[in-house]
N, C-alpha and C positions, 0 to 999 in steps of 0.2 A: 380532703385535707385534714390531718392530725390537730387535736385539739393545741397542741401546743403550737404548730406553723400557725394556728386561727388567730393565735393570742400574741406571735412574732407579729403577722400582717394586721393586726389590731392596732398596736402599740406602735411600728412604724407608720400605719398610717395617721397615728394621733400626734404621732410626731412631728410630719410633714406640715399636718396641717394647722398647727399649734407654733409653728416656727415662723419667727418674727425678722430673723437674722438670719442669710443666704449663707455668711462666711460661720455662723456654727451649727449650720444647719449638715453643710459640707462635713466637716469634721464629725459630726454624729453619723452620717451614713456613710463615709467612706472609711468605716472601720474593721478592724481583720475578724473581729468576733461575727462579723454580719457575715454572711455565705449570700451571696446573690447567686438566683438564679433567674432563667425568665422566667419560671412558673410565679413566682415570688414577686418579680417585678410587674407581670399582667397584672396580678393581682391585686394591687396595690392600685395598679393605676386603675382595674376596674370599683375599686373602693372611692377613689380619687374622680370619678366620673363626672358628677357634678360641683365641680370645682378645677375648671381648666385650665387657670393659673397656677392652680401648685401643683396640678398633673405634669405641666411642661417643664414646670421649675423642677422637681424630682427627674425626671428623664432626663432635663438636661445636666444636673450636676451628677449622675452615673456615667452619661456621655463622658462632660470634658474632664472630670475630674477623677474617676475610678482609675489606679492605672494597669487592672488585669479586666475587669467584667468590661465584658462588649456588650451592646445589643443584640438580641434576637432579632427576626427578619416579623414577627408577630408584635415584639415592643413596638418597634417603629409602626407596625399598622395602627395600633392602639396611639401611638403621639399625633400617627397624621389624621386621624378620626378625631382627634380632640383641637387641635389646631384647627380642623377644618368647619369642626362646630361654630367654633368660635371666631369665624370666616377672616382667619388669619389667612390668607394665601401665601403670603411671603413664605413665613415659617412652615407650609406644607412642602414647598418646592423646594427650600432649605433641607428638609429632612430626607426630601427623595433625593437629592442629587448625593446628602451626606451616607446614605445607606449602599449607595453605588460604587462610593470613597472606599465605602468597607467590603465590598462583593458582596451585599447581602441585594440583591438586585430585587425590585419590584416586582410583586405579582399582579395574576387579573387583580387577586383580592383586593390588595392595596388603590388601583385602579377603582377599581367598585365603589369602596369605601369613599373618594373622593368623588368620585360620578354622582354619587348617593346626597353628598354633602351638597356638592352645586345646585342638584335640582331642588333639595330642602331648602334652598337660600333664593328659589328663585329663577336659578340660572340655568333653564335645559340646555341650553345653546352651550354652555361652557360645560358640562358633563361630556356631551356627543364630542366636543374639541377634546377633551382629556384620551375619551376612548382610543380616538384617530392620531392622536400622538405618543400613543402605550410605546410604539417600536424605537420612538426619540429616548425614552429610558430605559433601551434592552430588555423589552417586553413587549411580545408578538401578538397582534390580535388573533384569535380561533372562534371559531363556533361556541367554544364554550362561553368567552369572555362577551362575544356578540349578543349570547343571547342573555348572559347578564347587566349588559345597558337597556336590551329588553323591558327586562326587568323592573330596572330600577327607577324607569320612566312609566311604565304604567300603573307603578305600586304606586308611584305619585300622580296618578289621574292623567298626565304627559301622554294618555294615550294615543292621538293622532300625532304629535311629535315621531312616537314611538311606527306607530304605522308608517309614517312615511318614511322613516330611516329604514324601515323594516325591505318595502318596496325596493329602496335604491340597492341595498347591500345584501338582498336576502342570496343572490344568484353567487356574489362573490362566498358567501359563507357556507352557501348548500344549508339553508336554513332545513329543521327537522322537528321533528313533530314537537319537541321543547321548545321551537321557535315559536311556532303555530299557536299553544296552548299559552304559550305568555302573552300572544296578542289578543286571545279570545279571553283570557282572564281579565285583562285590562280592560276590555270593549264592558264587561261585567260588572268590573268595581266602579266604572260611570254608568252604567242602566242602562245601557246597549245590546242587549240580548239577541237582536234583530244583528248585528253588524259581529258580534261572537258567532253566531252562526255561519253566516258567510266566511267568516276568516276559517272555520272547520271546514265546511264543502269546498272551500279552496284549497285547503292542504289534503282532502281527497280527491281531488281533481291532479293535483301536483304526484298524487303517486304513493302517499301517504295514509297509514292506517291510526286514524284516533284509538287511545287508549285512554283508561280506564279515569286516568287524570283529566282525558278531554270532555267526559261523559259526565264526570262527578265536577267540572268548573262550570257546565252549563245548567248543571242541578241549583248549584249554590249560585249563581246570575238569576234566575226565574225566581227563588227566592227573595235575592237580595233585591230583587228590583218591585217587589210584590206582586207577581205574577204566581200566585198561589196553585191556581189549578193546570197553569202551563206546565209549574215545576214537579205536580202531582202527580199528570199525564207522561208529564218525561221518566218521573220516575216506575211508575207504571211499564213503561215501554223497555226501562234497562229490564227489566223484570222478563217482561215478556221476551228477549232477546237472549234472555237468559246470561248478562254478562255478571260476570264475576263482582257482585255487588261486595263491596268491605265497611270498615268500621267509620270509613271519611264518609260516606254517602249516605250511609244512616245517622251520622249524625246533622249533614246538614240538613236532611228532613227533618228530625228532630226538632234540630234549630229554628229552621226554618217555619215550621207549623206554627210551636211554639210561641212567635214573636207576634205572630196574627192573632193569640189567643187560643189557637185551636190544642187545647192544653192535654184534652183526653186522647184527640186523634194521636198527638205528639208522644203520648204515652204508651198508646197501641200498636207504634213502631217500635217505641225501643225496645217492648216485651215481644215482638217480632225479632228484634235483630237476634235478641236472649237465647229465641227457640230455634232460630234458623243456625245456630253454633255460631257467627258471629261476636266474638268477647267485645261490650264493650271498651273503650280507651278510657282514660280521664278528660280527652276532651270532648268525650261524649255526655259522662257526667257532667261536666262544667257547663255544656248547652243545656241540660237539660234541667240543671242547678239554677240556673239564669233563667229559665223559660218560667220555673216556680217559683222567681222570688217577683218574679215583674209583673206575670198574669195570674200567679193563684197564690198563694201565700208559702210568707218564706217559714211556717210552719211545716208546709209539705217539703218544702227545698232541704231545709235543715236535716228530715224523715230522711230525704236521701243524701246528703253528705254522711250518715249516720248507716243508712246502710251501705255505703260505697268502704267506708270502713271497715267495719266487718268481715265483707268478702275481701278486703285483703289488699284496696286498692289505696296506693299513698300517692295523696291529695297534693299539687302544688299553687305554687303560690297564687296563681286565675282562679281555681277552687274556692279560697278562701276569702279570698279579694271580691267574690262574686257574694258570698254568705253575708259576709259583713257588709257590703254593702245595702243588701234586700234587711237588715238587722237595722241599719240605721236610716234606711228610707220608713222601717215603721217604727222608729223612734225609739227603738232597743237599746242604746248608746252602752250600758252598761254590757249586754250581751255581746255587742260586738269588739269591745274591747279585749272581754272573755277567749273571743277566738283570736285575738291577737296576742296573746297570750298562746294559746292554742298552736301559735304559727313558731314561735319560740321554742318550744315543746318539742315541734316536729322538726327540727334547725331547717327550717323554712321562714326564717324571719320575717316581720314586717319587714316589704319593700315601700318603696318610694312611693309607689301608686298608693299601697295599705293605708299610708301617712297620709295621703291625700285625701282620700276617701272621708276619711274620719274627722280632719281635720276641716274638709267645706259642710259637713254635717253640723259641727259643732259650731262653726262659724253664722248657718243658716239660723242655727240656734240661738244666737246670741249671744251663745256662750263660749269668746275670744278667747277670754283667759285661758280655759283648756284646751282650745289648738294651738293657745303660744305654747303652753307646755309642752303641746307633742314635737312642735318644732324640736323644742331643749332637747325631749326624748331622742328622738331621732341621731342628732348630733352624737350622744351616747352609746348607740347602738351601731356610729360607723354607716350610718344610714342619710345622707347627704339631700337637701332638699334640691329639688328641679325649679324651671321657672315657673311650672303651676303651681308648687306648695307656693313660692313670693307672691306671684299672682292673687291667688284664693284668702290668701292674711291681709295684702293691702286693699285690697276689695273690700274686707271686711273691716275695716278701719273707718271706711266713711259712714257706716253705717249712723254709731253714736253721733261723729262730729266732734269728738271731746279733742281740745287741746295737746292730752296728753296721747291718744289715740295717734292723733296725725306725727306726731314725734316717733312712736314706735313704726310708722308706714314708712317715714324718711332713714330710719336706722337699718329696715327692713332692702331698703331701696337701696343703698351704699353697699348692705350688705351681698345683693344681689349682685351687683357690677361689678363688688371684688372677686365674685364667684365667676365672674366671664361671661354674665347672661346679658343681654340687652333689650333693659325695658324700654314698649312702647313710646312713645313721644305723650299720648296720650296721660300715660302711668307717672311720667315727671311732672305734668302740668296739673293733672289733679293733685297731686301733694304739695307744688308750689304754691295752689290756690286754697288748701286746705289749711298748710303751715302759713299762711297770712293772713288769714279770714280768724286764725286763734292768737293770734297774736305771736306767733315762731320767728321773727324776719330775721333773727342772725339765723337760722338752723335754713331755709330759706335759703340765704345767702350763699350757705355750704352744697345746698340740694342744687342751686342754680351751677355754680362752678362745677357739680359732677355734671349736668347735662352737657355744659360745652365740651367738658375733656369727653365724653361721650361720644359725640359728635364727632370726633377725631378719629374712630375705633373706625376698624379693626386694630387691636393693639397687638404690635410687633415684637416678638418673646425673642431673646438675643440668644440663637441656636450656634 
């Protein structure tokens, strides 16, 4: 994007979100000098991310009141991803039926994205029900969509859900080696190494030849479950088979050694992968950036973000987010601001994590007053807090106890809720009991009347 569209979606987004009045808010965006398009309109609402009240409120005064710009079929996935965070359901199935009105008819994606959202919130049972009623909104299930509810249940640990759905429908889908490798991934990301395998010898019993993704997800399972010398031998054994090793299988060994400490052996691969013509990726550096800042020092880590430069490789935002954080675990604050800075530089901005990062650093510190700053910062940057930056500041509010402290945790609190997050039960009762204990009871009074309208939520956005 052109510095100048940076500085249109800047300024429209400060717009949105600085707007107090719906009816001139209208009149400011639905004007002839504005050219909407959807590039423009994603964009906004991915700026608008965490803030899913005015993400909706934008979307919908382009809806009803634009009278040339439609929606894209991408807008509406980005509305129903934010309604659905926000475990609006009304307003999700509002937007699909309204996107049908238009023939912009649902995809898997669309599908996904809300599959995605139920099982985030809790509900596997109502993801699997969305899948099986795709063709109720002129959207046919396939193999491909199949094996993205696959997916979407075992990234979220749902793995025996996932298995057994897998069981019932795999014959109807003609499940394929992507089916196979998303079940044995999942058996992996809960420490099932034993039951990842079996899901492989059964999809070579079915007819099925594992590839290099099946080989390289039970490297990174032996790994990730600390089976150090199981994952060593495996890797060994591609070796010996001589399969097509790449840059994903050396780094999870990398990684992987790495995290156990074994910092030189970790070293000795990756000036293996060097010689063997294998190029590293950046997310090879990035493992290998992290394995230096946690087990040896982020003196050496830094050595190689430094030579990662050099040879020519531009660093993203994991890179940086990895530095600064091994900068502020040895109490560098000053330095790792530096590369925040650094990340501006590279228009790789501090992200929302960067803020975070620095911000529970400063907090562990003591030192509040400069993570409320970065909050401020943040806000300036078009940089939106999540509910761990809230999290992480009203956390650290109890720390002192001061009077003046628990006021700033209930402003922070209000604040949160307008943004569409929903604090714990927990998070209201400690600020209740803090704004009383200092003497707050009118502020108190206000913090008590948001829990009950709270408690009413999911709040229903008028589509």
């Amino acid at each position: 994007m052109s510095t100048a569209a940076t500085a249109t979606t800047s300024a429209l987004t400060n717009l949105i979100l600085k707007s107090t009045n719906r009816q001139s808010l209208i009149k400011s965006l639905i004007c002839p000098t504005i050219h909407w398009t959807p590039l423009l309109v994603n964009t906004i609402l991915k700026h608008l991310w965490n803030h899913g009240p005015k993400a909706l409120q934008f979307f919908d005064i382009l809806l009803q009141n634009h009278p040339t710009y439609v929606h894209s079929a991408s807008s509406f996935d980005h509305a129903i991803d934010v309604a659905a965070r926000l475990r609006d359901y009304a307003t999700v199935f509002t937007l699909l039926h309204r996107m049908r009105s238009l023939r912009l008819h649902p995809t898997p994606k669309t599908f996904a994205i809300i599959a995605e959202r139920y099982v985030a919130a809790g509900k596997p049972d109502k993801a699997l029900k969305i899948f099986l009623s795709m063709h109720q909104h002129g959207c046919f299930q396939d193999l491909r969509s199949f094996n993205t509810i696959l997916d979407v249940l075992c990234k979220a640990k749902r793995v025996e859900k996932a298995w057994n759905f897998f069981k019932i429908l795999r014959g109807r889908f003609q499940a394929d080696v992507v089916s196979y490798n998303t079940i044995a991934n999942g058996w992996c990301l809960i420490k099932r190494t034993n039951k990842a395998l079996d899901t492989l010898k059964e999809m070579v019993e079915k007819g099925l030849s594992p590839n290099l993704t099946s080989y390289n997800i039970m490297l990174k399972g032996y790994f990730r479950a600390g089976q150090i010398e199981e994952g060593w031998k495996f890797f060994l054994e591609m070796k010996k088979r001589r399969c097509e090793i790449d840059v994903v299988t050396y780094t999870t060994v990398v990684h992987g050694l790495g995290v156990v400490g074994e910092v030189k052996r970790a070293r000795k691969v990756f000036n293996e992968m060097v010689d063997k013509g294998v190029l590293p990726s950046v997310a090879t550096y990035n493992a290998l950036i992290q394995v230096l800042c946690k087990k040896d020092s982020v003196e050496n880590a830094v050595s190689v973000f430094e030579e990662m430069l050099r040879k020519g490789y531009v660093p993203n935002s994991i890179t940086f987010n990895v530095v600064i954080r091994g900068l502020c675990h040895k109490e560098q604050m000053e330095k790792a601001m530096e590369y925040m800075d650094m990340m501006r530089d590279n228009d790789c901005g501090p992200n929302v994590q960067t803020y975070n990062i620095v911000i529970r650093y400063f907090c562990d510190a003591g030192e509040i007053g400069k993570g409320l700053e970065l909050l401020e910062k943040m806000s300036s940057e078009n940089c939106l807090p999540n509910l761990d930056t809230y999290n992480i500041l009203i956390s650290s509010m109890f720390v002192r106890k001061k009077s003046d402290d628990m006021v700033v945790a209930g402003k922070l609190l209000i604040e949160m809720v307008d943004r569409g997050f929903m604090p714990r039960r927990l998070t209201f009762n400690r600020i209740l009991d803090g704004l009383l204990l200092t003497g707050n009871q009118g502020f108190a009074k206000e913090i008590l009347r948001l829990q009950t309208k709270c408690s009413r939520l999911p709040r229903q956005f008028k589509l």
